[in-house]
C-alpha positions in Angstrom: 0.0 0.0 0.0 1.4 3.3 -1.0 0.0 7.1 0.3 0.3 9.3 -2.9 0.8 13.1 -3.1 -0.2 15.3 -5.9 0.5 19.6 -5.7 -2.4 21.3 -7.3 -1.6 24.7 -8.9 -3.5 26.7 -11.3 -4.9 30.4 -11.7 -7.2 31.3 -9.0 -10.5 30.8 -11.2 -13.1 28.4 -11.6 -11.1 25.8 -13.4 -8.7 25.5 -10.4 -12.0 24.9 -8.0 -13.2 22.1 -10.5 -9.6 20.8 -10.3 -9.8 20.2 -6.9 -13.6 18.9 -7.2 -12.3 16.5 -9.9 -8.9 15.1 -7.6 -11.6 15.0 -4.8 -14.3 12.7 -6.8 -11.6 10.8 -7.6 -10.8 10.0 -3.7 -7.9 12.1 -3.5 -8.2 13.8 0.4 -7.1 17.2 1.1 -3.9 18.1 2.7 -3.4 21.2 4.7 -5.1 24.4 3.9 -4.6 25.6 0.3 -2.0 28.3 -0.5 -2.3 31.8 -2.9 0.4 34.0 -3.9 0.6 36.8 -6.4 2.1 36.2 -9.7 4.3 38.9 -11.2 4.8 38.0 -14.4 1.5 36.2 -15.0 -0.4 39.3 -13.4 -2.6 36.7 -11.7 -2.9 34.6 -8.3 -2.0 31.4 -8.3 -3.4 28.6 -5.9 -1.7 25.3 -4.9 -3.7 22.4 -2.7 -2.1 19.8 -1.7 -3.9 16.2 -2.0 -3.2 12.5 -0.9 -4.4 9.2 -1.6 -4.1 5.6 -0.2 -3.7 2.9 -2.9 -3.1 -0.7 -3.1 -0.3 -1.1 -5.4 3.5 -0.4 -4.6 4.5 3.4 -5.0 6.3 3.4 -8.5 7.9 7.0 -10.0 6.8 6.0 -13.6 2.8 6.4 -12.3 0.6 8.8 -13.4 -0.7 10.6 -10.6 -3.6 12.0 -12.1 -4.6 9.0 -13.3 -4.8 7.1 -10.1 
């Protein structure tokens, strides 16, 4: 059994919410509180949540995270 972790980041708009939404149907569990911070270049805000996830297979590097 492995415990997976996955770093969410996108612009802070809808499509970062349904990000997280889509990780969370997908029985990924939040992790700590999510984080914002101004992006210069971009002009924007970013967001990053963190997310985990128990699995019954052996942790391998080559996984798709997403796709677990």
């Amino acid at each position: 059994m492995a415990t997976l972790y996955r770093l969410l980041t996108a612009e802070d708009d809808s499509a970062f919410c349904h990000k997280v939404s889509d990780a969370l149907a997908k029985g990924w569990v939040l992790h700590g509180s999510p984080t914002f911070a101004w992006d210069q270049n971009a002009n924007a805000m970013r967001c990053a949540q963190a997310v985990t996830k128990d699995i019954a297979a052996a942790y391998d590097p080559a996984m798709k995270l997403g796709a677990q």
